[in-house]
N, C-alpha and C positions, 0 to 999 in steps of 0.2 A: 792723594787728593781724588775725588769722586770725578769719574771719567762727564768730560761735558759732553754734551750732541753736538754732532755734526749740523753749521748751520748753511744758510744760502746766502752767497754774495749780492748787492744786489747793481742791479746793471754800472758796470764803472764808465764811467764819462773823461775821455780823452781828447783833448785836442792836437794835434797834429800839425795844425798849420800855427799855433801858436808861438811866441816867440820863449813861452816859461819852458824850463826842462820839465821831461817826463817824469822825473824823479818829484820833485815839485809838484806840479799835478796832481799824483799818486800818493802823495802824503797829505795835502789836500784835502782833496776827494775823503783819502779816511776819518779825515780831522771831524769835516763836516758832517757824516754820515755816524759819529761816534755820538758829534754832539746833538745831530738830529732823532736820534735813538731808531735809525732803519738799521745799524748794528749796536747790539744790545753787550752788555757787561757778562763775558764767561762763553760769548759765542765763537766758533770756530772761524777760522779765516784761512781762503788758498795757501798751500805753501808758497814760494816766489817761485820754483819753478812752475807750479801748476797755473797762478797767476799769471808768468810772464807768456805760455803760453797760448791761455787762455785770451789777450789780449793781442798776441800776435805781436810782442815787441822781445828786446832785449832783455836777458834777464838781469842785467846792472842795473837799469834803473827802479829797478823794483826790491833788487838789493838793497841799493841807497835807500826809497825810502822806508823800508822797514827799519832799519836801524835808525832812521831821524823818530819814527814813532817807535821804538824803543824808549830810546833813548828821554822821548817828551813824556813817556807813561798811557801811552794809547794803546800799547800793546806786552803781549805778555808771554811765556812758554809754558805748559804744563806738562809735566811726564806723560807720556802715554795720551795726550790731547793736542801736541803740536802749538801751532799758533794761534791765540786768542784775544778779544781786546779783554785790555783789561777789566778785571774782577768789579777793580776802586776805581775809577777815572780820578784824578788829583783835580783838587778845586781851582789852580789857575786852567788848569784843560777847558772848564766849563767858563770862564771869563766874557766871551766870543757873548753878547746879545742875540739870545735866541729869537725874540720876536723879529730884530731885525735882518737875520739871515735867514728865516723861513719865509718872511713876507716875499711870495711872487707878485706879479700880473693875474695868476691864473686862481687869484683867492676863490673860495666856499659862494656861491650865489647863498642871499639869506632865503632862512626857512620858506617866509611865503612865497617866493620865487621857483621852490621846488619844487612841480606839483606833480603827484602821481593818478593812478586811474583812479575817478570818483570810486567803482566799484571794492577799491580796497578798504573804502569808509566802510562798505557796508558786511567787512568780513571780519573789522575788527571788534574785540569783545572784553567789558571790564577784566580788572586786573583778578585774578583767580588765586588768592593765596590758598585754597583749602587745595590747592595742585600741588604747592608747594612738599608735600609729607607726603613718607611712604611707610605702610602699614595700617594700624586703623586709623583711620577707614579709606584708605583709596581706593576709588573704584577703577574696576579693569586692569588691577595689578594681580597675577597671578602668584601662587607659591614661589617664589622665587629660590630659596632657600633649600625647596626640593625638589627642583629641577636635578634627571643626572648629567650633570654636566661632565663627568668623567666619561658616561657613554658618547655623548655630543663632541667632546673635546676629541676622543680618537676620530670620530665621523669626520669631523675637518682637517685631522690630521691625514687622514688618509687622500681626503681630495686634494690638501694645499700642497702635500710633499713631491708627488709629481702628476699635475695632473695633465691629462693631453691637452691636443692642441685644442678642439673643439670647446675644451670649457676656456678657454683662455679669451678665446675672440671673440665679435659679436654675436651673441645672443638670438634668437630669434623673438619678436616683440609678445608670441603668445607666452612663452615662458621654456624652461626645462622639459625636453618633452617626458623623459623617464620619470620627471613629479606630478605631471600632469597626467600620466596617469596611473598612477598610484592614487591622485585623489580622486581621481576620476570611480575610481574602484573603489575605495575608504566612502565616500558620496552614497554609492550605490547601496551599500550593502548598510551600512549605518542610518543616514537619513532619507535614503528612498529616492534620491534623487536621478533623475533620468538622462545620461551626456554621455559621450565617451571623450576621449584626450583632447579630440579635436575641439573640446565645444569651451575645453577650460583654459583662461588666460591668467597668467600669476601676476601678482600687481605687489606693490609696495607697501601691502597692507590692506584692510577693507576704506578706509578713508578716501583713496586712490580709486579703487575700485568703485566709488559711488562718484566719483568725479570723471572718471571714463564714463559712466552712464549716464550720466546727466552730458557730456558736450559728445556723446554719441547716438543719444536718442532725442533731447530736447535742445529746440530752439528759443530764443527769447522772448521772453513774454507767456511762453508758454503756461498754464496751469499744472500743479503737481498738490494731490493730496500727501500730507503730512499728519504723524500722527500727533494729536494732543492732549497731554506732553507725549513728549517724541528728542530723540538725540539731535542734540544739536547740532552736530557735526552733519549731519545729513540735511539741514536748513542751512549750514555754511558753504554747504558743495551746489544748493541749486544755485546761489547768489553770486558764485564764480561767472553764471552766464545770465545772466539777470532771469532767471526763472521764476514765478511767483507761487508762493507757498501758500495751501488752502490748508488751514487748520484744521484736523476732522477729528471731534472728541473720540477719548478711549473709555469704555465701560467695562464692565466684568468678563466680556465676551472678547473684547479687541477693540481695533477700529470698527465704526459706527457707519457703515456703507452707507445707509439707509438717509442719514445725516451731512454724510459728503456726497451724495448726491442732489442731497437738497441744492447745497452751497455750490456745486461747481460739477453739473454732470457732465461736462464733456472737458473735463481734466485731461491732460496727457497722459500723465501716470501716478500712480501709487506708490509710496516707499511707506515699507509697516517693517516690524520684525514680530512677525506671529509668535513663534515657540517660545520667546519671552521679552514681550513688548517692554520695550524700555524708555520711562522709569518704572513703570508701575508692577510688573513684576507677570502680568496676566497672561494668559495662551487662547491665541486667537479660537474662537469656538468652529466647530465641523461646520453649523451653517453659515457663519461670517465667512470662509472660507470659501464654499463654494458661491455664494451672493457675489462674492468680491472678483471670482474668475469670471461668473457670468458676463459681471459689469465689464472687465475687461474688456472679454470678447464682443460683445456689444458693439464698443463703442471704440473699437482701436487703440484703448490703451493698456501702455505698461506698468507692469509691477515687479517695481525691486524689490527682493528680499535679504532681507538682511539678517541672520542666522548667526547672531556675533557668538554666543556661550552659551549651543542646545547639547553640546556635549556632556553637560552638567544638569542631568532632572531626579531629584531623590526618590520620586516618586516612580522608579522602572523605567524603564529601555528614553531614550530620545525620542519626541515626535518625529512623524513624517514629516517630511518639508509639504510646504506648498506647491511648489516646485514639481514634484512627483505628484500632484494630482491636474497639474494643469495639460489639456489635452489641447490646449491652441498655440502653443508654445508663446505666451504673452507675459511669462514670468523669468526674469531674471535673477542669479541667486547669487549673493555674495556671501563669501566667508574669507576668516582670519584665522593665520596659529598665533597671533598675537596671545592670546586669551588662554589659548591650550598651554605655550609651550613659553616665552618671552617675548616681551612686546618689541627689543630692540632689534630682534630677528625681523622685523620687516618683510614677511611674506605677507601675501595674502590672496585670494583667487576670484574670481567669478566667474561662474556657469553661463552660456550664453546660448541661446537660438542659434541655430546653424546661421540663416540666412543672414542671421549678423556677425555673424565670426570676422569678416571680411573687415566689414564698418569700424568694430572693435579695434582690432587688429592694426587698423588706420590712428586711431588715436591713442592706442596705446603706443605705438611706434612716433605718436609724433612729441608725446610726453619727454620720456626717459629713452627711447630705444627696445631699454629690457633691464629684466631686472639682473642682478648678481647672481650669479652663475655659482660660484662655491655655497652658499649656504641652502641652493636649491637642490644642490646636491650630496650633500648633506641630509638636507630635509628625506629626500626621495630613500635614502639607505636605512632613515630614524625608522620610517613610515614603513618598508618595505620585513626590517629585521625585527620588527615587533616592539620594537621600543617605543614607540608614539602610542598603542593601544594602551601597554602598560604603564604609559605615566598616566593616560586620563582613567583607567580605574581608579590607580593611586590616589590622583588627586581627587576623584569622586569622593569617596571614603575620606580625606582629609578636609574637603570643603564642608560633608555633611555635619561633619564633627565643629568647624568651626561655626556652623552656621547654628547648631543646635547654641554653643557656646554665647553666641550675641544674642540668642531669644530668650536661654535661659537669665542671664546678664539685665537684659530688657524686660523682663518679667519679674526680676530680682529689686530692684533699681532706681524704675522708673514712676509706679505709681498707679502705671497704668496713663503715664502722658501722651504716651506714643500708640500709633494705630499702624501697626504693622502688617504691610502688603507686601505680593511676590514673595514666599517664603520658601516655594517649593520647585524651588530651578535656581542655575547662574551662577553669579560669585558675587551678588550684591543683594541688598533688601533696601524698599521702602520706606518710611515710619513720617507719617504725619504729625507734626505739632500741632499743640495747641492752639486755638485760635486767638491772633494777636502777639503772636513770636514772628518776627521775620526771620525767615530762614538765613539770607543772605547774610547779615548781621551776624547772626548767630555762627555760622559758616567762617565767619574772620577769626569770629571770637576762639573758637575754637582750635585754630589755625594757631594761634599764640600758644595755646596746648602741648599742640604737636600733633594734633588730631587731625584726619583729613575727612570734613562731614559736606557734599556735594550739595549747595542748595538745589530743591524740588524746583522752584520757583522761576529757573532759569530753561526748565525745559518747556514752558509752555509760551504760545503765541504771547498770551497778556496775563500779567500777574494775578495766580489764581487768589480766591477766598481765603485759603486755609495753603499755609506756606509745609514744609517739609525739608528732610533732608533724607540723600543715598546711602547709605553706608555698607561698602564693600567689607568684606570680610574673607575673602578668600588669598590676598598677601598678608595678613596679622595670623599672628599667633595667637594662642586660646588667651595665654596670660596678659597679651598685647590689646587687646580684646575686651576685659573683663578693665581693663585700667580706661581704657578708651570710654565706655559708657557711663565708667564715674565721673570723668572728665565731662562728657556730654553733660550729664547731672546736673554738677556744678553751675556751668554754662546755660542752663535751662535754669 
């Protein structure tokens, strides 16, 4: 018989000053806890010594009663599994009225009675089936398929099997220091960016990371220009502190400085992701760039950057960051390996101002403490042995190939329905509908497919003219791919 898990008892309730025997009690106790399902069918249970121990009594009465639930069918042996309740529970077992043995005093207060922080109203978001599927088109799902995970697998082999003491305990709240600065290094020499170890904090992701910087830089009420459209998930983390978001359109160039300054010149700060503003695919232009520091520095505000997948440009090397041209240090820069390497790996970093290392530091430590020490070190060996460089060739070369795949696909196809933006970075594209197709609708429909097509429509402040959908391409296969766009077809 297939070996069961090991389960957990859960707290046993004794009375002592009672006049029932313990035996009594103890069989009981299991009766109810079989029939209340907090011990489930094929779960392991103490032996009676470990039991009678554990309880600090005799082991006779614990003897007794395991052999009365024997005997009733509550309990059972398995080879090489010990003692467990049984598999079947027998229909008289279950006789006992369960509503009337659960009912306490201490019942469920009803729903409207329950109330949590208004704030959570405002972070909740319709139901996202097109989340649902993986392949095309998810966005932000990486090759997964050729990931080396045989290189990876020994990299934690080698940390889990013995690692010292320092990786075992806590953490320090900036992160790993040997991966901080490996990226610190990787930063420099790849996107141009200006820090040493000291200035990088690893986080749980970039999500995290824009959620440190919003309850480390801004206060309530505060203003923050947002791009439009722009990620949502960056409109989700000011609303954690009630930060209010100024919309500032995106054109060919980038964000529209010119434009949110109209709207709100003395914003707090800026969150853009220039090297490839998302959704729309566009690279902030040299003079948006420097207009956008100027304002900074002006006027004392910050600007996050968000640099989710500049790793990825067909068109030759990575841009500069922004980042590395800022000379007032009023930029702060987040990144993810979510994107590079697997999203469930949950690292991710931000580059910070010295004079805020401190502040940071504060809040990240008041979060989580720190992050996971094994896969940070791991990450730090991936990065250091050359493994990390050569998977993102790799997947350079494989996204570009996939990406030719959805244009040619989309050019094949389509009719010429679709207006396709962002075509030249990333691991996702644009494609405008029709006017008079709602995306989001379309997005469900498609969802019953098996397709995963991100409505346009939910990245912006107020629902634009002309609706749209994202279509990632960089976790699908060419022939995944090529089946997904007919599917769109159909659905259009």
């Amino acid at each position: 018989m297939k070996r069961l898990p090991k389960g957990f008892l859960p707290p046993v309730a004794l009375d002592t000053a009672s006049g029932m025997p313990m035996y009594d009690q103890l069989s009981e106790w299991f009766r109810r806890a079989i029939v209340d399902g907090r011990l489930r069918p094929g779960q392991r249970v103490p032996s009676t010594r470990a039991l009678a121990k554990e309880l600090n009594i005799s082991r006779v009465p614990v003897l007794s009663a395991y052999e009365q639930l024997f005997a009733e069918g509550y309990l059972e042996t398995f080879t090489g599994a010990g003692t467990c309740v049984a598999s079947a529970i027998p229909d008289e077992a279950l006789k006992p009225a369960r509503a009337s043995e659960r009912a306490t005093p201490r019942q469920s207060a009803p729903p409207a009675l329950r109330k949590v922080a208004q704030r959570v109203e405002g972070l909740r978001t319709p139901p996202q089936t097109w989340a649902n599927n993986h392949g095309a088109f998810r966005v932000g799902l990486p090759a997964i398929d050729h990931f080396p995970t045989t290189a990876w697998s020994k990299l934690i082999n080698r940390h889990a099997r013995k690692p010292p003491i320092e990786q075992m305990v806590y953490g320090h709240a900036m992160g790993y220091l040997p991966l901080r600065e490996a990226i610190a290094e990787y930063l420099g020499t790849v996107r141009a960016v200006r820090c040493d170890a000291s200035q990088i904090l690893i986080t749980t992701g970039s999500q995290q990371g824009l959620q440190i910087c919003v309850h480390a830089l801004l206060e309530t009420k505060d203003h923050v220009w947002m791009e439009d459209p722009g990620y949502p998930g960056a409109s989700q983390a000011l609303r954690t502190v009630g930060v209010k978001a100024v919309p500032v359109p995106v054109d060919d160039e980038g964000l529209n400085v010119d434009e949110g300054i109209r709207r709100c010149r003395n914003a707090r700060a800026a969150y853009i992701s220039p090297s490839h503003q998302f959704p729309l695919g566009v690279t902030m232009s040299a003079a948006r760039r420097m207009q956008l520091l100027s304002w900074a520095a002006r006027t004392g505000a910050w600007i996050i950057e968000d640099d989710y997948d500049s790793e990825y440009r067909f068109g030759g090397r990575p841009l500069a960051s922004l980042q590395g041209m800022d000379t007032d240090d009023r930029v702060i820069y987040v990144g993810t390996f979510s994107k590079v390497m697997f999203p469930a790996l949950r690292v991710g970093y931000v580059v910070i101002p010295k004079d805020l290392v401190p502040a940071f530091a504060v809040v990240r430590d008041a979060f989580d403490t720190f992050s996971p020490t094994l896969y940070q070190a791991a990450l730090t060996d991936f990065i250091r042995e050359g493994q990390f460089a050569r998977h993102i060739r790799r997947m350079r070369a494989l996204y570009l190939e996939r990406r030719t795949a959805l244009l040619e696909a989309i050019d094949q196809h389509m009719d010429g329905k679709l207006q396709v933006t962002g075509t030249h970075a990333g691991m996702q594209l644009t494609a405008l509908l029709p006017r008079g197709i709602d995306d989001v609708a379309l997005s469900i429909k498609t969802a019953r497919l098996g397709i995963s097509t991100r409505p346009l429509s939910i990245c912006f402040a107020k629902r634009p003219v002309r609706g749209g959908v994202i279509l990632g391409y960089s976790g699908a296969s060419v022939t995944e791919i090529r089946d997904g766009v007919r599917k769109l077809k159909a659905c259009i």
